[in-house]
Residue, then its C-alpha position, 0 to 999 in steps of 0.5 A: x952844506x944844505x943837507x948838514x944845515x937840515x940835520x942841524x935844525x932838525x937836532x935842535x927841534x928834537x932838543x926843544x921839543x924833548x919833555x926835558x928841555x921843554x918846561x912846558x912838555x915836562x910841566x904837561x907830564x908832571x900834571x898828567x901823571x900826577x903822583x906816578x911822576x913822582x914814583x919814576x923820577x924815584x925809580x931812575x934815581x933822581x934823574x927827571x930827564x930819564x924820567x920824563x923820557x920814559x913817561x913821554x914814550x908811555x904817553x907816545x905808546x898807549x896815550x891813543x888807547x881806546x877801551x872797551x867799556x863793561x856792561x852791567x851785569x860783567x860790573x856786578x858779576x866784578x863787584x861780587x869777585x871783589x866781595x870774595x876778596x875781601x871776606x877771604x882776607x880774614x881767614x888768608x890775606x896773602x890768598x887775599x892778595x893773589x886773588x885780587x891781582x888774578x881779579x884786577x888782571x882780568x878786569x884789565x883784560x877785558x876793559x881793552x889794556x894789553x894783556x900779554x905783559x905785566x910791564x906793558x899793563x903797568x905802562x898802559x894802566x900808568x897812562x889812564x889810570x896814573x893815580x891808582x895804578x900803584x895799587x895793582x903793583x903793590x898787590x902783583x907783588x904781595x900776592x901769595x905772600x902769606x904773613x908772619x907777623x901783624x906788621x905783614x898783615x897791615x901791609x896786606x891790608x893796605x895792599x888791598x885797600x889801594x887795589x881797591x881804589x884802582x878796582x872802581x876806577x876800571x869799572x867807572x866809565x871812563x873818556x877812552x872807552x870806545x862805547x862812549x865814544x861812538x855814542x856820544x850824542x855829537x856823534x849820533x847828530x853826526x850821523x843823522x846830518x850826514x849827506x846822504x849818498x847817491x842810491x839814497x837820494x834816488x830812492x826817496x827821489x823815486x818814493x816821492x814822485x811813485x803815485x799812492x794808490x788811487x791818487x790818480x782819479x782823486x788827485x787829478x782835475x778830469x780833462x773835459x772832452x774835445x769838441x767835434x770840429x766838423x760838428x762846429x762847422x756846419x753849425x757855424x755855416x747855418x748861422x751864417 
């Protein structure tokens, strides 16, 4: 009887703790996916209980993602790719578009996103980057694509211009970036009023009492010589 009662509370504090019979879980996720929200609930068809499962469990997988953040001269060395991709745009835009995916993969690469899967990168890149992250779908599937009539071209162009956006928002610094992490001026007061340990302590213990050179003669009142006690007495038994 006990254990039925345990598997019964235990059901029904899953059923309330699940986003889509929690308004509150579910209002958290449609704030923090933002315009990708929209998009999942589009691509299950409707059915936001399917949807804010599905955002839950990206948030449970990639929600504690740290990456790493780029130096100066890797952010210059992306922005003069980026260049590349656009003057290559008037002369091949569907070369345009494969360049951008094959530049925007990198650079998801080397900022800490899983790199094996392009599902898993859309996952991930939803999590931290939900309201951008449509521009790398858009350019993954165009790329190649060479036009045949304007109607494609500006297809293209649009393409690459929401590509773009999600492109700057991986070079900006951002809060998961462990770099940032372990240099935030918190954490370096941290360390600097971290107890010290015992070797550490016996080492300034013993630098403090070590003498400098030379502070025994300097530093020291000299000890007057003892009197002579036999001298003292014969003295005294003259007086007497």
């Amino acid at each position: 009887m006990i254990i039925i009662l345990a598997v019964v509370v235990l059901a029904l504090l899953a059923l309330l703790l699940a986003p889509s019979a929690n308004p509150a879980a579910a209002g958290r996720l449609q704030r923090r996916f933002g315009p990708e929200y929209d998009r999942t609930v589009a691509r299950h068809h409707g059915d936001t209980r399917a949807a804010r499962k599905d955002l839950a469990e990206r948030l449970r997988r990639h929600g504690g993602l740290h990456t790493r953040a780029l130096g100066a001269e890797e952010r210059e060395r992306y922005h003069r790719r980026w260049a590349g991709v656009q003057e290559r745009f008037v002369d091949s835009p569907g070369g345009a578009v494969a360049e951008a995916d094959h530049v925007l993969t990198q650079l998801i690469h080397d900022r800490g996103y899983p790199a094996d899967a392009y599902e898993e990168r859309i996952s991930a890149l939803s999590v931290h980057h939900p309201r951008h992250v449509e521009g790398y779908r858009r350019v993954h599937a165009l790329a190649g694509r060479e036009p045949a009539d304007g109607s494609v071209t500006e297809e293209l162009r649009a393409a690459v211009v929401s590509a773009r956006a999600l492109f700057e928002d991986l070079l900006s610094p951002q809060p998961q970036d462990e770099k940032d992490r372990q240099d935030r001026p918190e954490r370096r007061t941290a360390r600097l009023l971290r107890p010290r340990g015992r070797g550490e302590r016996a080492a300034a213990s013993g630098a403090q009492a070590r003498p400098q050179a030379g502070e025994g003669a300097a530093g020291q009142e000299a000890t007057p010589p003892a009197r002579d006690s036999g001298a003292g007495r014969a003295a005294t038994g003259r007086e007497a």
